[in-house]
PDB file with one MODEL, atoms N, CA, C and O in Angstrom:
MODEL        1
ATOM      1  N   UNK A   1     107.238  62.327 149.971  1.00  0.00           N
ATOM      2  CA  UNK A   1     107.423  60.961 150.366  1.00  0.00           C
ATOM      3  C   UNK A   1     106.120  60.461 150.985  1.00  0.00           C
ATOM      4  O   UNK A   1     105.438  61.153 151.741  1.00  0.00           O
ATOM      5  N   UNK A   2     105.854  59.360 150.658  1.00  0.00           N
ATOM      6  CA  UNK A   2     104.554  58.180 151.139  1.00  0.00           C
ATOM      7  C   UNK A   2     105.122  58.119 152.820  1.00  0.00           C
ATOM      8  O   UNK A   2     106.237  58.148 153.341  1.00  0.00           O
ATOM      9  N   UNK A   3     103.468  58.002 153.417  1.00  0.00           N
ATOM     10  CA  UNK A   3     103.531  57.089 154.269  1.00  0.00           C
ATOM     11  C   UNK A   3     104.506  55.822 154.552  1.00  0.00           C
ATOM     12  O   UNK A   3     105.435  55.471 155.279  1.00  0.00           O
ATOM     13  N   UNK A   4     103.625  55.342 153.427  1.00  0.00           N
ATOM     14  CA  UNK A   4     103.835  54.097 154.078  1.00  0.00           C
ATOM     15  C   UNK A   4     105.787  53.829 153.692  1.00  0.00           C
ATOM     16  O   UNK A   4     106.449  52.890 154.132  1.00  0.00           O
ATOM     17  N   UNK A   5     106.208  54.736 152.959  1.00  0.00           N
ATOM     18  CA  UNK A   5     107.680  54.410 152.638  1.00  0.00           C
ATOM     19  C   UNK A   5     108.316  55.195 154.510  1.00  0.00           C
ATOM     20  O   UNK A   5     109.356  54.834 155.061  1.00  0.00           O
ATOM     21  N   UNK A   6     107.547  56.021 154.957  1.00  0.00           N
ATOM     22  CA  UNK A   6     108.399  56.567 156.205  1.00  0.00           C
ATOM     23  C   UNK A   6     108.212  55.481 156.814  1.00  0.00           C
ATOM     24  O   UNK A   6     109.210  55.122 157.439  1.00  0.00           O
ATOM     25  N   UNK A   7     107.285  54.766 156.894  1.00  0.00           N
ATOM     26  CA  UNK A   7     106.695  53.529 157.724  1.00  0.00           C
ATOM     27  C   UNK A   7     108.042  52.784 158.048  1.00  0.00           C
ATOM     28  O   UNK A   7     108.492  52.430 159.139  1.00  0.00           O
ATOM     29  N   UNK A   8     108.676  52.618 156.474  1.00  0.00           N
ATOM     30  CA  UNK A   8     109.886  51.713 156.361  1.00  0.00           C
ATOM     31  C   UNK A   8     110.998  51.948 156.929  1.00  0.00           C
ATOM     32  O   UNK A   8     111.901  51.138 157.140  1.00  0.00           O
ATOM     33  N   UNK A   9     110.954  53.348 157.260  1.00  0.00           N
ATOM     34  CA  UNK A   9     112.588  53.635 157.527  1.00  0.00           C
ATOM     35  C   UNK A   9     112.574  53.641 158.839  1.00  0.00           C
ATOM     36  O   UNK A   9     111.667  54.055 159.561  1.00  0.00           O
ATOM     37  N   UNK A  10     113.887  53.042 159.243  1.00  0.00           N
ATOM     38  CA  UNK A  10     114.196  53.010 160.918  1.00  0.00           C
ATOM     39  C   UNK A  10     113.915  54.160 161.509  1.00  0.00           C
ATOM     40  O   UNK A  10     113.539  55.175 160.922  1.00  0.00           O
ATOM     41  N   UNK A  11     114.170  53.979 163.259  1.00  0.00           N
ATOM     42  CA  UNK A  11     114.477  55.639 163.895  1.00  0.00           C
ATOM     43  C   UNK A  11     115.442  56.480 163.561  1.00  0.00           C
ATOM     44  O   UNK A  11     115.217  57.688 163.492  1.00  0.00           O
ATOM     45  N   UNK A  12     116.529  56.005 163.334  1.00  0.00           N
ATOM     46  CA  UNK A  12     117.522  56.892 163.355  1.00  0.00           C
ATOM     47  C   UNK A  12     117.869  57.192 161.608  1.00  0.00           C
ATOM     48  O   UNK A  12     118.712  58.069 161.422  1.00  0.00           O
ATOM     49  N   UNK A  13     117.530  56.809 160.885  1.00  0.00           N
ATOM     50  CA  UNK A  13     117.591  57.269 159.598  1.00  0.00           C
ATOM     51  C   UNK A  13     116.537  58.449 159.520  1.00  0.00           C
ATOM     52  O   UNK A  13     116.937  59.532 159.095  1.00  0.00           O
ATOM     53  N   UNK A  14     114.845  58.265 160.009  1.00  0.00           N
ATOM     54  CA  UNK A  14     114.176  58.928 160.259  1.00  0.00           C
ATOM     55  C   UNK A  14     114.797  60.573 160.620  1.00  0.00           C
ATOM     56  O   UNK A  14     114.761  61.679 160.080  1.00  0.00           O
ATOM     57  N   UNK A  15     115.382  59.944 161.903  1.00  0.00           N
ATOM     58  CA  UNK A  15     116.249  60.954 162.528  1.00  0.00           C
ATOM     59  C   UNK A  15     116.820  62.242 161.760  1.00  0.00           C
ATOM     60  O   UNK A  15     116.594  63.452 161.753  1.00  0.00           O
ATOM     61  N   UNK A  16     117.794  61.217 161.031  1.00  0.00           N
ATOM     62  CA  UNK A  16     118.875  62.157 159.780  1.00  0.00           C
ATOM     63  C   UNK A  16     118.076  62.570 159.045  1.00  0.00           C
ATOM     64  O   UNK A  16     118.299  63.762 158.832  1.00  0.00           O
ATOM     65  N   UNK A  17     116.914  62.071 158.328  1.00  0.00           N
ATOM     66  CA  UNK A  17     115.852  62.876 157.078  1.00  0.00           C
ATOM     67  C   UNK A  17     115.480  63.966 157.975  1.00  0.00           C
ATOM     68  O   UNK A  17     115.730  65.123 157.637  1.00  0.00           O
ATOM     69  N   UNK A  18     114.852  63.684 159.195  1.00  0.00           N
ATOM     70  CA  UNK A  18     114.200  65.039 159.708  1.00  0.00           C
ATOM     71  C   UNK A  18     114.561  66.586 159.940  1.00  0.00           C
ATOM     72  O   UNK A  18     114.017  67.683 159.817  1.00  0.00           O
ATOM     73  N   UNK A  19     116.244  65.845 160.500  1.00  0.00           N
ATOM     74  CA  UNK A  19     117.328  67.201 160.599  1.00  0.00           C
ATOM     75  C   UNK A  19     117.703  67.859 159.055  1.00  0.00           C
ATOM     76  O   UNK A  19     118.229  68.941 158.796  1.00  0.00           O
ATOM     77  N   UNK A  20     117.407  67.190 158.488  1.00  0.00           N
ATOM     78  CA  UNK A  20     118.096  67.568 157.104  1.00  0.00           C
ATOM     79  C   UNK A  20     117.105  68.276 156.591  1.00  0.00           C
ATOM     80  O   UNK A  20     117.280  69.442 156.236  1.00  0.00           O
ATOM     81  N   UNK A  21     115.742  67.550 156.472  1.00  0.00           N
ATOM     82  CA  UNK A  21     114.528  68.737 155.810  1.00  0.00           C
ATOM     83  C   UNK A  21     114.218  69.700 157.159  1.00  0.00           C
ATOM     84  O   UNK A  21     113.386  70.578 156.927  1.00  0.00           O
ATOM     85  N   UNK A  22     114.685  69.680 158.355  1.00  0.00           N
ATOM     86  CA  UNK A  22     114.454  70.896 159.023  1.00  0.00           C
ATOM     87  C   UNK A  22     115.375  72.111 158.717  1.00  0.00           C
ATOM     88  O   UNK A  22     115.022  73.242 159.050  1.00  0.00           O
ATOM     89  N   UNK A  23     116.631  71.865 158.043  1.00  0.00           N
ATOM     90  CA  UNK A  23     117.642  72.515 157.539  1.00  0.00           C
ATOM     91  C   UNK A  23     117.276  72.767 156.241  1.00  0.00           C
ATOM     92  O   UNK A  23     117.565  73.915 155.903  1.00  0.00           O
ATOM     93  N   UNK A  24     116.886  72.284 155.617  1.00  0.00           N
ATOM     94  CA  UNK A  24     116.314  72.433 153.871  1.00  0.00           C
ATOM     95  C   UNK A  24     114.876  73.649 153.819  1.00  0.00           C
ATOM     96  O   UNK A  24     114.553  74.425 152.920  1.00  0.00           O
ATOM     97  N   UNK A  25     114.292  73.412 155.087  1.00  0.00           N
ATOM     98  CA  UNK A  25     113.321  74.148 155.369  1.00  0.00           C
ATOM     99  C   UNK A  25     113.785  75.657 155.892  1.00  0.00           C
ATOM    100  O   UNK A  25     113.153  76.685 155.648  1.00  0.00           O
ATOM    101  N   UNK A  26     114.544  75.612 156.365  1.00  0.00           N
ATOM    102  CA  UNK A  26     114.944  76.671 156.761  1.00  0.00           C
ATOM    103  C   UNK A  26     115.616  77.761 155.755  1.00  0.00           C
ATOM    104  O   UNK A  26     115.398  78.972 155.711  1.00  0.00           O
ATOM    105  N   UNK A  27     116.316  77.136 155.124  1.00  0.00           N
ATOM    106  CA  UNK A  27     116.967  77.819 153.983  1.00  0.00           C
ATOM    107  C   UNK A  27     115.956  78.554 152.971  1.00  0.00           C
ATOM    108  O   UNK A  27     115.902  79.752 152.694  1.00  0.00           O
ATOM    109  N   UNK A  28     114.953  77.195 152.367  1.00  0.00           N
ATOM    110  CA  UNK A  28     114.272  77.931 151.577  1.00  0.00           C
ATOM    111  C   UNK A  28     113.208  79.237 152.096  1.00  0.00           C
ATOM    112  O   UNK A  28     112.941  80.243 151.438  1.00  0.00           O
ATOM    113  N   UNK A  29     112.776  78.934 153.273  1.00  0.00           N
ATOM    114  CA  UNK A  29     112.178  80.125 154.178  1.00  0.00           C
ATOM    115  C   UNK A  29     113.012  81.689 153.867  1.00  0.00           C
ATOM    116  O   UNK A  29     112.622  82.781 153.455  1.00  0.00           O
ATOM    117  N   UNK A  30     114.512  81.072 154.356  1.00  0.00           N
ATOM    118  CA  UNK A  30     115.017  82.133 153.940  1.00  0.00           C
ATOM    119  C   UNK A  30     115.121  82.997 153.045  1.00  0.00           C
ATOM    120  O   UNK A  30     115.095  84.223 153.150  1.00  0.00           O
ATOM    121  N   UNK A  31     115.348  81.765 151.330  1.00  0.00           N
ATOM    122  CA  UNK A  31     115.367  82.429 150.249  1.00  0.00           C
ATOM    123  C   UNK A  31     113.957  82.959 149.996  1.00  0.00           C
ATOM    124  O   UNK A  31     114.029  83.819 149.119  1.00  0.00           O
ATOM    125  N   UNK A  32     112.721  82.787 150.413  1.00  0.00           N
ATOM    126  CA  UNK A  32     111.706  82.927 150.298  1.00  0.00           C
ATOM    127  C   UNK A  32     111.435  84.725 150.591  1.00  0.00           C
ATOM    128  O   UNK A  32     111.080  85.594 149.795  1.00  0.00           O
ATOM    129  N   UNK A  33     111.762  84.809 152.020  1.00  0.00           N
ATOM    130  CA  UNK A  33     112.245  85.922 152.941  1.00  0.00           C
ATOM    131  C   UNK A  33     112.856  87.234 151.594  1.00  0.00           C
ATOM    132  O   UNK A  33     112.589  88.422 151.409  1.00  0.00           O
ATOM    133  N   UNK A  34     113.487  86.535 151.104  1.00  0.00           N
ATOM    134  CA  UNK A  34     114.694  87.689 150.423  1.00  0.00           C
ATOM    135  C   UNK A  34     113.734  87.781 149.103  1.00  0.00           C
ATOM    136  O   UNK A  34     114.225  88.645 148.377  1.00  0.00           O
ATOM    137  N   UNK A  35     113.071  87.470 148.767  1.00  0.00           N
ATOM    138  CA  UNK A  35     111.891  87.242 147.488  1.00  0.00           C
ATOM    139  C   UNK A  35     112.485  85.992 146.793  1.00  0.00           C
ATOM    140  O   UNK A  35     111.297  85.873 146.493  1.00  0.00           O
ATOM    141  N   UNK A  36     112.961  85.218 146.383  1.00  0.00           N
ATOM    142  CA  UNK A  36     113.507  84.052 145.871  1.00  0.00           C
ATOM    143  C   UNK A  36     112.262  83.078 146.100  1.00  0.00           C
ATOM    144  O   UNK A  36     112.098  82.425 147.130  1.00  0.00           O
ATOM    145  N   UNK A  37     111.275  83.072 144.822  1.00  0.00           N
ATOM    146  CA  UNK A  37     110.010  82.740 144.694  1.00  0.00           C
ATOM    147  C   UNK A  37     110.062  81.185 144.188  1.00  0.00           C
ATOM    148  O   UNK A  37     109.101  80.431 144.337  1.00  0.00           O
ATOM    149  N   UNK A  38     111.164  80.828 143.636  1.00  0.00           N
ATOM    150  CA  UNK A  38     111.244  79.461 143.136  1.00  0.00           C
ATOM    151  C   UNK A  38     111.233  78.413 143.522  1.00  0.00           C
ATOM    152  O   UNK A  38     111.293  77.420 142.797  1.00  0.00           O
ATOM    153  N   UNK A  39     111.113  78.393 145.372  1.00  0.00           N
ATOM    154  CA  UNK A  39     110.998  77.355 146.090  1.00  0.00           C
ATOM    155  C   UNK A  39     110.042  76.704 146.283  1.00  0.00           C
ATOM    156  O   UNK A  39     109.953  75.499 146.519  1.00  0.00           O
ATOM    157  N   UNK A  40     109.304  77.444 146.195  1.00  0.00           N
ATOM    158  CA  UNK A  40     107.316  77.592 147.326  1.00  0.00           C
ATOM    159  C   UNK A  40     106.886  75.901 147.027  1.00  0.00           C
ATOM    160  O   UNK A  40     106.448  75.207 147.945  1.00  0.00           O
ATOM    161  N   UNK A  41     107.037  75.472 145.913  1.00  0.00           N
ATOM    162  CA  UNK A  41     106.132  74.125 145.390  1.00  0.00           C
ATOM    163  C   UNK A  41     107.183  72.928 146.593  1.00  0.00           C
ATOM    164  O   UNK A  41     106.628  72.217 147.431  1.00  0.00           O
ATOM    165  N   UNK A  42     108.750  72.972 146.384  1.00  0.00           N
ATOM    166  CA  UNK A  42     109.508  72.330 147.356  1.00  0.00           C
ATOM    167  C   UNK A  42     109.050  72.698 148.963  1.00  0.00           C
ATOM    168  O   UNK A  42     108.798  71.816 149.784  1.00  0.00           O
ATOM    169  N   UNK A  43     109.001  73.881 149.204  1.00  0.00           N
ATOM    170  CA  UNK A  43     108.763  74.325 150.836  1.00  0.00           C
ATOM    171  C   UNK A  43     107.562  73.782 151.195  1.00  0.00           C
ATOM    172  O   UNK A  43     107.477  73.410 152.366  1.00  0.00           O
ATOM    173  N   UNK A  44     106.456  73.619 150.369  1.00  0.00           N
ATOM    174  CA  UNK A  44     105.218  73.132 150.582  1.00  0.00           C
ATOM    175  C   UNK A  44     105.692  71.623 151.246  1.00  0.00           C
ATOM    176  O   UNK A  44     105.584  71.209 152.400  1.00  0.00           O
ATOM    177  N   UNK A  45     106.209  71.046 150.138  1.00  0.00           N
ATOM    178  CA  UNK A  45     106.197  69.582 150.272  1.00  0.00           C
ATOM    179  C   UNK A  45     107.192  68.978 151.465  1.00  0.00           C
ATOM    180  O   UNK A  45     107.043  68.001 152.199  1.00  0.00           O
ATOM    181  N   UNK A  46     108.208  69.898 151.366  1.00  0.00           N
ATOM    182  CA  UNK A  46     109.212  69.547 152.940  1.00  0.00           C
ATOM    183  C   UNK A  46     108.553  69.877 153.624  1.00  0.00           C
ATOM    184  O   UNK A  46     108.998  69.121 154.487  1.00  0.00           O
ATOM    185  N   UNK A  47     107.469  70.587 154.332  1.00  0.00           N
ATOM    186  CA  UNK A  47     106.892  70.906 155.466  1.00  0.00           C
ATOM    187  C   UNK A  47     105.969  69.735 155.387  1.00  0.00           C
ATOM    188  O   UNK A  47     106.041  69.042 156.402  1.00  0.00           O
ATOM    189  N   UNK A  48     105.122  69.301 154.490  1.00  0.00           N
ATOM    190  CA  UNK A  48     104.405  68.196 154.132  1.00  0.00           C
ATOM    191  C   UNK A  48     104.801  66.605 154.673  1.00  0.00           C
ATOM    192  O   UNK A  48     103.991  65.859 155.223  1.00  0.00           O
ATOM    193  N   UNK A  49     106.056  66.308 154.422  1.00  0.00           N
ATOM    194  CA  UNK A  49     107.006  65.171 154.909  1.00  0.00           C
ATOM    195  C   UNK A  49     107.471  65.431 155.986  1.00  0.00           C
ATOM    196  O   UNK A  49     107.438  64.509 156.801  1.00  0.00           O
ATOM    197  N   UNK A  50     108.029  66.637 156.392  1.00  0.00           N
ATOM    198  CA  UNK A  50     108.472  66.763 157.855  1.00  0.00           C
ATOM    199  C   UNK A  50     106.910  66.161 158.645  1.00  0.00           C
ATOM    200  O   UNK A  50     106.704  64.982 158.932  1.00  0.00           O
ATOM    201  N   UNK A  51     106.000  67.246 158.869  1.00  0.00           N
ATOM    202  CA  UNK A  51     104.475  66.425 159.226  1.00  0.00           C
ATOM    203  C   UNK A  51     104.299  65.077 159.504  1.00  0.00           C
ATOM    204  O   UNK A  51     103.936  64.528 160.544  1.00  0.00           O
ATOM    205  N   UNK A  52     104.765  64.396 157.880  1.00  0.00           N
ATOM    206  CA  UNK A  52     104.768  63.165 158.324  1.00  0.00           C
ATOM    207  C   UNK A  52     105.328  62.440 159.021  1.00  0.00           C
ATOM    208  O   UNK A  52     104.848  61.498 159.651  1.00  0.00           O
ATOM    209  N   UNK A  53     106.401  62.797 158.985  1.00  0.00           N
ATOM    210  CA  UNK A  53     107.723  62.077 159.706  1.00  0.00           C
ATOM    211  C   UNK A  53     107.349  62.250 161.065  1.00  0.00           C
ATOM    212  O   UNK A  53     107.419  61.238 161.763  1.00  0.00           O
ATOM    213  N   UNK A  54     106.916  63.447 161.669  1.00  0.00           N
ATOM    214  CA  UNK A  54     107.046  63.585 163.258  1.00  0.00           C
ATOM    215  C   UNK A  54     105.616  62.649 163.377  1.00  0.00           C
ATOM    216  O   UNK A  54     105.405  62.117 164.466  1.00  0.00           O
ATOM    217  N   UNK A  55     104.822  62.484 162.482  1.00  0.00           N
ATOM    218  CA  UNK A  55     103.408  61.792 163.394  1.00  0.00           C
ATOM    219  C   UNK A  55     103.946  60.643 163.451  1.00  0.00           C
ATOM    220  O   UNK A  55     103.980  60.044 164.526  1.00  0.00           O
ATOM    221  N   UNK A  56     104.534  60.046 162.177  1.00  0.00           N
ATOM    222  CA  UNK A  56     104.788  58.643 162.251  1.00  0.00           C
ATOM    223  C   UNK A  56     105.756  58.526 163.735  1.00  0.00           C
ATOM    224  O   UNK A  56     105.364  57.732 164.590  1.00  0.00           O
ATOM    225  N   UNK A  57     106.632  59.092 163.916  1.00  0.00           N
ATOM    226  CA  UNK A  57     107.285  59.329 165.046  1.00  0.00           C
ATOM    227  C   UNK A  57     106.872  58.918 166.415  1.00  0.00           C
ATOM    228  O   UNK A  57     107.191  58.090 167.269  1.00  0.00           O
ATOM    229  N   UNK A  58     105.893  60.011 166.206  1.00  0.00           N
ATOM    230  CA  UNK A  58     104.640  59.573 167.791  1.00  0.00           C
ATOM    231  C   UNK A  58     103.991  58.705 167.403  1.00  0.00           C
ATOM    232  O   UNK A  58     103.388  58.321 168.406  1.00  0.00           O
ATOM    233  N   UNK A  59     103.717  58.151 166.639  1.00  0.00           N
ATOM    234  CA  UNK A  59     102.679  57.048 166.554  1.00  0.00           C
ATOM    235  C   UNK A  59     103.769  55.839 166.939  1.00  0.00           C
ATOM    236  O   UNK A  59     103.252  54.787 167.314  1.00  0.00           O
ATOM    237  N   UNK A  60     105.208  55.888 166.882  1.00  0.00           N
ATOM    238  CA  UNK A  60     106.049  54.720 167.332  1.00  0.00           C
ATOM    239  C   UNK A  60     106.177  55.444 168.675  1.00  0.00           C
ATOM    240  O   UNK A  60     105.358  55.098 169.527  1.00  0.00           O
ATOM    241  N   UNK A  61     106.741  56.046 168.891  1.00  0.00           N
ATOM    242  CA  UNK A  61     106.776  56.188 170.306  1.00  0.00           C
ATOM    243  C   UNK A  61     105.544  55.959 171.493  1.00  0.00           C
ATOM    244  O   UNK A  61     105.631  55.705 172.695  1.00  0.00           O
ATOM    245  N   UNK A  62     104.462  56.151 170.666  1.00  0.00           N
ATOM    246  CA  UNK A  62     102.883  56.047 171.738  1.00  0.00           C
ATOM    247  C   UNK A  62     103.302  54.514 172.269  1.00  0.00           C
ATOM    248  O   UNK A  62     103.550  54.287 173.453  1.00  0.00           O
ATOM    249  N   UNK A  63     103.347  53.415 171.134  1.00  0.00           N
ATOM    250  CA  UNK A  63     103.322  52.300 171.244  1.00  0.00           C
ATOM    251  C   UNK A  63     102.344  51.617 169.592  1.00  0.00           C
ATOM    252  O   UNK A  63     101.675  50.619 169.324  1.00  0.00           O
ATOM    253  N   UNK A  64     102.600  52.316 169.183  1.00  0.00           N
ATOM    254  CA  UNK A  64     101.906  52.104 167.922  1.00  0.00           C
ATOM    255  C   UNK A  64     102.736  51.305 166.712  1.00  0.00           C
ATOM    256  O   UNK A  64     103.764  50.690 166.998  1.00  0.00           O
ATOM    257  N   UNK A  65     102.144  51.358 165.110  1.00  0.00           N
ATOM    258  CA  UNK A  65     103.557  50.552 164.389  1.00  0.00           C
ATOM    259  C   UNK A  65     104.831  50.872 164.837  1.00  0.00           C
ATOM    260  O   UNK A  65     105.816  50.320 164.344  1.00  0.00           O
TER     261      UNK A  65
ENDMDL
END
């Protein structure tokens, strides 16, 4: 996911995406863990968007967009 599309989404939707790819993240870690190699290109990219999500985060909370 873009920037500028997290840009768009409220706090609390934010919210729900974040818990959800922190849970999505976790899983595939897991399957990862057990050798279940088919994730890696997804795990990349949820850790990638999570990233984003929390800066955009602080950048609203600082006082920023």
């Amino acid at each position: 996911m873009k920037a500028s599309k997290i840009r768009e989404i409220e706090a609390a939707e934010m919210k729900t995406k974040l818990s959800d790819a922190n849970e999505q993240i976790f899983r595939l870690r897991f399957q990862l863990s057990m050798g279940q190699t088919d994730g890696v290109k997804k795990y990349r990219e949820l850790r990638k968007d999570r990233a984003r999500m929390l800066t955009i985060a602080a950048e609203r909370a600082k006082g920023g967009k």
